[in-house]
C-alpha positions in Angstrom: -19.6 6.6 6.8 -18.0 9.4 5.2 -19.8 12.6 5.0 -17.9 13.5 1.8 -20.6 11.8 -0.2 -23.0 14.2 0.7 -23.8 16.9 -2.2 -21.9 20.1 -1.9 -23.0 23.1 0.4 -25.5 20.9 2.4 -26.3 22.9 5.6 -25.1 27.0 5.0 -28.5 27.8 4.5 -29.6 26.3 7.2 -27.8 28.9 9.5 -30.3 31.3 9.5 -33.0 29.2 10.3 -31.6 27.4 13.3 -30.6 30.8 14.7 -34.4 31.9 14.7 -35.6 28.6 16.1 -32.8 29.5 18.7 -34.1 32.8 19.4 -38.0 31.8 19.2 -36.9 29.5 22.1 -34.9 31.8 24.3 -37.8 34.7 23.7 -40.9 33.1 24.3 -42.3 32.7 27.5 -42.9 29.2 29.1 -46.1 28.1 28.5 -48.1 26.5 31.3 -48.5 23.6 32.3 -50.4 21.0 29.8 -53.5 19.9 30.9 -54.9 22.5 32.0 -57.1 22.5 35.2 -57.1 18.8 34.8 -56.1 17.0 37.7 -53.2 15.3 37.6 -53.4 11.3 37.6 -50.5 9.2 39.2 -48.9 6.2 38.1 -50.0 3.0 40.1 -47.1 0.9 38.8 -43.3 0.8 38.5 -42.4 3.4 35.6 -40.0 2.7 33.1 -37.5 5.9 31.7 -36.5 4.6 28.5 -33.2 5.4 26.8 -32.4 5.1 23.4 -29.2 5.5 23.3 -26.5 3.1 25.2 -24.7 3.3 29.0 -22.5 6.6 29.2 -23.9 8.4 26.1 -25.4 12.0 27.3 -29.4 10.7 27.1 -28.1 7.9 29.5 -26.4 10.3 31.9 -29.4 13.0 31.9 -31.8 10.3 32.1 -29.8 8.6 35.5 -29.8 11.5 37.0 -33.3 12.6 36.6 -34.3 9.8 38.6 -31.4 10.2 41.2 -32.8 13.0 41.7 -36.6 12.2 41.8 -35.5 9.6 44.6 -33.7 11.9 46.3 -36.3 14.6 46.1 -39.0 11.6 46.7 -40.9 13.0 43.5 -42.4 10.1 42.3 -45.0 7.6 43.8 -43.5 5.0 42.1 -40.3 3.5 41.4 -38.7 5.2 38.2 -36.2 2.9 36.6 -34.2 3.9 33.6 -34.0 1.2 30.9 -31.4 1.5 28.0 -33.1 0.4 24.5 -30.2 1.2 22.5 -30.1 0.2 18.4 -31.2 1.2 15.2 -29.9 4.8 15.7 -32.6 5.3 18.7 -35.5 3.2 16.5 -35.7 0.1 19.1 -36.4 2.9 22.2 -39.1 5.1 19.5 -40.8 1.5 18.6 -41.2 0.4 21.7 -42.9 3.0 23.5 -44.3 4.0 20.7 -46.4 0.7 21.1 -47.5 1.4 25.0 -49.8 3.9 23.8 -52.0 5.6 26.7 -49.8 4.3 29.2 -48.0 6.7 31.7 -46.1 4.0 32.6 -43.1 4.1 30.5 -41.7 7.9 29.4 -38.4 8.3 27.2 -35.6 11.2 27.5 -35.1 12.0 23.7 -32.4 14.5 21.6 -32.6 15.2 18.0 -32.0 11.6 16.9 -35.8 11.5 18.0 -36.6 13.4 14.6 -33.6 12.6 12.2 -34.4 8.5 12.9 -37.9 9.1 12.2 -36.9 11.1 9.2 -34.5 8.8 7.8 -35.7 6.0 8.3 -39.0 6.1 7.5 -40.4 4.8 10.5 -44.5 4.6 10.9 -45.0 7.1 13.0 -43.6 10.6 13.3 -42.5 12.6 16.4 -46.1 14.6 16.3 -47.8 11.3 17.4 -46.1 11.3 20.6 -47.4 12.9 24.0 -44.7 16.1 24.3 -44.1 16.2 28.3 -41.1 18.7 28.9 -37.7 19.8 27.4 -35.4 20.9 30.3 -32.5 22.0 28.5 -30.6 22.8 25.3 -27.0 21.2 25.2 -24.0 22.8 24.0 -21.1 20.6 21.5 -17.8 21.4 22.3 -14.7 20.0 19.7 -13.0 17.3 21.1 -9.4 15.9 20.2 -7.2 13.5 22.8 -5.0 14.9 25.3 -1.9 14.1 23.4 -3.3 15.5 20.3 -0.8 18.2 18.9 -4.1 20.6 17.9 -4.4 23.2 20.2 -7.2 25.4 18.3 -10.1 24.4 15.8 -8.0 26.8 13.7 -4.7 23.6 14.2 -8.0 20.8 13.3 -9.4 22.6 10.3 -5.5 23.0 8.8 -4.8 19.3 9.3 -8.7 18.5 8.2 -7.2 20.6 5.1 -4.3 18.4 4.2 -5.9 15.0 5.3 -8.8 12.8 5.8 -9.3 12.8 9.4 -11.3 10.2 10.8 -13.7 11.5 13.6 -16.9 9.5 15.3 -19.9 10.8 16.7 -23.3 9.0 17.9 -25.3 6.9 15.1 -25.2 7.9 11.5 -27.3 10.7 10.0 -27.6 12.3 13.7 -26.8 15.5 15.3 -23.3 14.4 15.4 -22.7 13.9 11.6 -24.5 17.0 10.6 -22.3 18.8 12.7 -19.3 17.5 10.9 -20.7 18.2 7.7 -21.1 21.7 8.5 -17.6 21.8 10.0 -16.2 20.4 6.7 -18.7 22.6 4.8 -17.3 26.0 6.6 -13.9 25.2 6.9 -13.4 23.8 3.2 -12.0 20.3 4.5 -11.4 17.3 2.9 -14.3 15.0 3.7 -14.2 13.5 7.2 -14.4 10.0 7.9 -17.1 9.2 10.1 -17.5 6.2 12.8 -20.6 5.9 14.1 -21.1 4.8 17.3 -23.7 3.8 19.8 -23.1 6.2 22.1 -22.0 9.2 23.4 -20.1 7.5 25.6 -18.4 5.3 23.7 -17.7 8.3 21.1 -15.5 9.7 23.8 -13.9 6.6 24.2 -13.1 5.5 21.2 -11.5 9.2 21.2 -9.5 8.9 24.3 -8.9 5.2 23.3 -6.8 7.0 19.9 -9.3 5.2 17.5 -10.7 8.4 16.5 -8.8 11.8 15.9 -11.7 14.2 17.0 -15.5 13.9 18.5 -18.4 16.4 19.1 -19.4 15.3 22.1 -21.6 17.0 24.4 -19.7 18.6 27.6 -21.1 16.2 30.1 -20.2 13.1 27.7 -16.3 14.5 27.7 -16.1 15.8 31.3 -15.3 12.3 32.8 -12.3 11.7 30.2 -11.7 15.7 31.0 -11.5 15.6 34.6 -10.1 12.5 35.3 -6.1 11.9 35.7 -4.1 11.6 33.8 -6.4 13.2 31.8 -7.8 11.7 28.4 -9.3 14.5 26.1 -9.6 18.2 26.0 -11.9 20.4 24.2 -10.7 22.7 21.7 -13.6 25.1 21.4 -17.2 25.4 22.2 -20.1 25.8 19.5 -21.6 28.1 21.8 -22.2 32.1 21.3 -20.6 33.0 24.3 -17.6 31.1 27.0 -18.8 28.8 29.4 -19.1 31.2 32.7 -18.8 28.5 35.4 -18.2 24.9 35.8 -15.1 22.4 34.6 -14.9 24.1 31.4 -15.2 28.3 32.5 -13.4 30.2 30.1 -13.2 27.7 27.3 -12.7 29.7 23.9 -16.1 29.2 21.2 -15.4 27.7 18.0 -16.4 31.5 16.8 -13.3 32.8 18.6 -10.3 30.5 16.3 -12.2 31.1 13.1 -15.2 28.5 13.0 -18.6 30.0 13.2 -20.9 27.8 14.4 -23.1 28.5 17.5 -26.6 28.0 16.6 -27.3 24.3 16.9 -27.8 22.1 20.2 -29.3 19.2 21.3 -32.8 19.0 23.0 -32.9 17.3 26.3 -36.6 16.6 26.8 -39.1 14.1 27.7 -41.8 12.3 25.5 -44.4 9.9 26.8 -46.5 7.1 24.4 -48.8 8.1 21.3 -52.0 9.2 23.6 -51.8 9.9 27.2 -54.9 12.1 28.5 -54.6 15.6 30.4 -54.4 14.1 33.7 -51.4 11.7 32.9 -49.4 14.4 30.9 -49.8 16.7 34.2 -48.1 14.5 36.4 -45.4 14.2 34.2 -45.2 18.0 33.6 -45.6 18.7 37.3 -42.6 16.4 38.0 -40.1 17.6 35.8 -40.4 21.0 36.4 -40.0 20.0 39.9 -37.1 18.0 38.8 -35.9 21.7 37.0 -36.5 23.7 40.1 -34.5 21.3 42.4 -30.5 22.3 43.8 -29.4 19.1 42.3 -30.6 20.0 38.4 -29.3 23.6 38.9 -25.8 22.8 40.2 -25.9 20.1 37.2 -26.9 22.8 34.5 -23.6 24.2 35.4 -21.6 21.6 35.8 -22.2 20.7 31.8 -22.4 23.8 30.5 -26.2 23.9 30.1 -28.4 26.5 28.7 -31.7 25.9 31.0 -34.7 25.6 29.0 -38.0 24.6 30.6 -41.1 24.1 27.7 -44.4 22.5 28.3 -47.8 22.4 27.2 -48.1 24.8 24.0 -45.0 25.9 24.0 -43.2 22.5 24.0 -45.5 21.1 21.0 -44.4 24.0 19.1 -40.7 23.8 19.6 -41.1 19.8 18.9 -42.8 20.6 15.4 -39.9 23.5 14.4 -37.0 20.9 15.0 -38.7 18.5 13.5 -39.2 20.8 10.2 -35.4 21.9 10.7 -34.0 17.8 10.6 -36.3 16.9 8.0 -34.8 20.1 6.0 -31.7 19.0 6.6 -31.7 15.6 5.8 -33.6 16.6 2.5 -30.6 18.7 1.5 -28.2 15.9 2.2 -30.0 13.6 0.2 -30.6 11.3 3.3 -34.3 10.5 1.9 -34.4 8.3 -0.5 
């Protein structure tokens, strides 16, 4: 879909109020742990860590190594298997545990397709009914183009996006991805992009190294296997981050800021949702875990491997940053006219 059919000046004024969200995020304390005092209550079955988006994409790759590292770690009392529910832009995954309500059995790694599907599509229930467990980490978009691409600078891609209709892809429609582009296009006064949605981040990267695509936004750890591997497949142009990337695959990488294209205030939640309904004893457990999950070797040498800004939020704190991005997405899509 093309995101030139969207009404002019879309997502400028949203600036601001990302950047606040942003710095409520980075300024608040954690809060503790939900539940309380309550003690915590284990699951008695096999646990199911649904994904809504398909093999490869970054959900898929954060959620798989979660529970690598819960094995690892022996974290769990029970077998953690993740489960891909791909479709309807994340709606299959949302539907179906939205229906095991109560039960800590099944738990779901979400990003911000978990507000703008609800959003969008009108779905009946809204992110507020679900049980908020933990956000780990905020996740960085860096500006993709294939290897052989003769763009060296998001100042090369904005001139060419200038004089043609480039076509770029990006996960689902009406997503993280798309709004990105539409800010990109807004800012840098290019023709409209045309958009491919795909299932995936990881098939977004491929269909980039695969030449189908001229330019993605993928997430670091989506590109870093095209990146890394030889020949290599794509490279990254910028980063939509304030500052370089200190460590990791991608240290030094210029931000988007740096070659003329300010945009550094938006990211992608990588958190953890249970069912509509789980008690104080159930949510505690799940808390408990992930931070121990967040506190292990393997998550920290991860964080910088992708470029990660680590961001643990429970209790309180979590439900509050859950109801600000939902207000931001459903602001956004209003502007773009994606409620109909």
């Amino acid at each position: 879909m093309r995101g030139g059919a969207l009404a002019h000046r879309p997502l400028i004024g949203l600036v601001n109020v990302v950047a606040v969200l942003l710095a409520i995020v980075a300024c608040t304390p954690p809060a503790p742990a939900a539940g309380g005092t309550a003690a915590a209550q284990q699951p008695t079955r096999p646990v199911e860590f649904v994904i809504s988006t398909a093999p490869g994409g970054g959900s898929d790759i954060y959620a798989r190594f979660m529970q690598g590292v819960m094995e690892k770690n022996k974290l769990a009392p029970q077998p953690v298997t993740p489960v891909n529910k791909e479709g309807g832009a994340g709606a299959v995954a949302f539907q179906y545990v939205f229906e095991k309500k109560g039960d800590m059995h099944y738990i779901m790694i979400t990003l911000n397709s978990f507000f703008t599907t609800l959003i969008v599509q009108k779905l009946p229930f809204q992110a507020a009914d679900f049980t908020p467990i933990a956000n780990l980490a905020l996740d960085p978009f860096y500006l993709w183009v294939n290897e052989e691409s003769p763009w060296k600078t998001a100042g090369d891609f904005i001139k060419a996006a200038k004089e043609t209709e480039l076509t770029v892809a990006g996960t689902g429609s009406k997503q993280e991805d798309e709004i990105l582009f539409l800010r990109i296009q807004e800012l840098g006064a290019t023709k409209a992009f045309k958009y491919v949605p795909q299932s995936g981040g990881g098939t977004v990267a491929s269909a980039l190294a695969g030449g189908q695509v001229q330019a993605t936004v993928n997430n670091p750890s989506e590109g870093l296997p095209f990146y890394t591997v030889s020949p290599r497949k794509l490279r990254p142009l910028c980063a939509f981050t304030p500052t370089r990337p200190a460590d990791g695959a991608f240290k030094d990488l210029a931000t988007c800021k740096e070659q003329g294209l300010d945009i550094s205030d938006y990211y992608v939640m990588r958190a953890v949702m249970g069912p509509p309904g789980l008690n104080a004893g159930q949510t505690k457990f799940w808390v408990d875990l992930f931070k121990s999950v967040y506190d292990s070797a393997e998550w920290k040498d991860f964080v910088v491997k992708n470029n990660l800004d680590p961001d643990f939020r429970s209790g309180d704190e979590f439900k509050k940053f859950v109801m600000d991005y939902d207000k931001l997405h459903r602001d956004i899509a209003t502007k773009n006219g994606w409620l109909q």
